[in-house]
C-alpha positions as CSV (number, residue, x, y, z in Angstrom):
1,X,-28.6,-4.8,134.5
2,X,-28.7,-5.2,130.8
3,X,-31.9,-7.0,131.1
4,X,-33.5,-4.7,133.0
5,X,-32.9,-1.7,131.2
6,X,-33.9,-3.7,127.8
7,X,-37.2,-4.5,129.5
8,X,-37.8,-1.3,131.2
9,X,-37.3,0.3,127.8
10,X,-39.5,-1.8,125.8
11,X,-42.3,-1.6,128.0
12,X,-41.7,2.3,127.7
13,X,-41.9,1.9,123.6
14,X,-45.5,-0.4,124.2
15,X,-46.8,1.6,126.5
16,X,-46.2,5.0,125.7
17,X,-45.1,5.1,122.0
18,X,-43.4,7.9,120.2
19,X,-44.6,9.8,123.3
20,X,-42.1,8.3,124.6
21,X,-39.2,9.8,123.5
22,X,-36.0,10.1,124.7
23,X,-36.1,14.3,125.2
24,X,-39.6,14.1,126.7
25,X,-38.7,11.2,129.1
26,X,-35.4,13.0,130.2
27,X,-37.5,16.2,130.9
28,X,-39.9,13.8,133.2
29,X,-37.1,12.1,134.8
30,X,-36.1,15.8,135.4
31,X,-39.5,16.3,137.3
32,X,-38.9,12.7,139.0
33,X,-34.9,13.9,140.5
34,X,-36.7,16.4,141.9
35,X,-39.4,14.8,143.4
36,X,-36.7,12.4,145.1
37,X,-35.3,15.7,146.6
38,X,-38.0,16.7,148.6
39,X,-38.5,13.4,149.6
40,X,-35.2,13.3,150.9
41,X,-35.5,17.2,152.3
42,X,-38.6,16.3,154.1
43,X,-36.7,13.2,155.3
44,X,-33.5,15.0,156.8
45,X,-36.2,17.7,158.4
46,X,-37.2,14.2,160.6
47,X,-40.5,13.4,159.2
48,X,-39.6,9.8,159.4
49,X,-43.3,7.8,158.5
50,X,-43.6,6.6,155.3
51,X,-40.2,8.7,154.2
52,X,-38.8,5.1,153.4
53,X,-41.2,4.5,151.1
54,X,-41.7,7.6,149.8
55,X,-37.7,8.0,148.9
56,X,-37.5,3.9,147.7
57,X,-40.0,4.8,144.9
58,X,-38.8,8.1,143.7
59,X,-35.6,6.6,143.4
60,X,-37.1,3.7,141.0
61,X,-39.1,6.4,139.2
62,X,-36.1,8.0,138.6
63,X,-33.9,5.0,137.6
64,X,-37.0,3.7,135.5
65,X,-36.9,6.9,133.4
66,X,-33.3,6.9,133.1
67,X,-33.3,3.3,132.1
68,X,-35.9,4.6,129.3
69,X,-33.8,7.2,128.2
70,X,-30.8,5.2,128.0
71,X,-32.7,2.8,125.7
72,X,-34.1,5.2,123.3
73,X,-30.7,6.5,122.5
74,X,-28.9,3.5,122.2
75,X,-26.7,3.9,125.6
76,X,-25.8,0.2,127.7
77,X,-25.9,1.8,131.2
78,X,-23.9,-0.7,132.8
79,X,-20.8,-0.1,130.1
80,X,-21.8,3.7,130.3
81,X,-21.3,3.4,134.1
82,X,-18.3,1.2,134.6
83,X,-16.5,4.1,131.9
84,X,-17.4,7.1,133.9
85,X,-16.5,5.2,137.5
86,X,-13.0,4.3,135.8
87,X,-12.6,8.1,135.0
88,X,-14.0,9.6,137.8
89,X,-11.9,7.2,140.1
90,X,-8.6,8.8,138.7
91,X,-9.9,12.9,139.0
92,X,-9.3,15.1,141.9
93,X,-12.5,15.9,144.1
94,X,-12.6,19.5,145.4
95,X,-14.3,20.2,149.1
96,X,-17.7,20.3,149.2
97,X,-19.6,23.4,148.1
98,X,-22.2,25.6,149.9
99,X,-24.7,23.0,149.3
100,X,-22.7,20.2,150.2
101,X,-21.9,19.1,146.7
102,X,-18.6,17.8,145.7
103,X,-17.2,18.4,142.3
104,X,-14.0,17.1,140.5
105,X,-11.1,19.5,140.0
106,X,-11.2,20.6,136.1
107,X,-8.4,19.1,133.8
108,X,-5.9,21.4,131.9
């Protein structure tokens, strides 16, 4: 993982320059999560051709961006991620919402 995100990033910083910064590049990735929504809407609504696809490569657009980010500001995503998985593991998860989202229970 480490590897990839360092050479995901410094292709970013080659190609793309200070254009490439990390507030513009979370703004696309923005863009990018919801791309990979609709994918996924149009998906659930059974339009099954080419939804495999179409979902496989908004998901690496979105973890490509992400990766980008994470480089730019200096952020390992693999430690990053096994921290927030050891935390989250010990919260309490509250039922789904409306929209079938599942928060955690706030702390005192």
């Amino acid at each position: 993982m480490k590897e990839l995100q360092l050479r995901i990033g410094n292709w970013q910083q080659r190609t793309f320059g200070e254009s490439g910064r990390a507030l513009a590049t979370a703004k696309h990735l923005r863009e990018e999560a919801d791309e990979l929504i609709q994918s996924i809407k149009s998906s659930e609504c059974g339009r099954i051709s080419g939804d495999f696809n179409r979902i496989s490569n908004e998901i690496a657009d979105v973890f490509i961006l992400l990766a980008g980010v994470a480089h730019r500001v200096g952020v390992d995503i693999e430690d990053a991620v096994e921290a927030k998985m050891s935390e989250n593991m010990r919260r309490t998860w509250k039922a789904p919402d409306a929209e079938g989202i599942i928060r955690h229970q706030e702390e005192p």
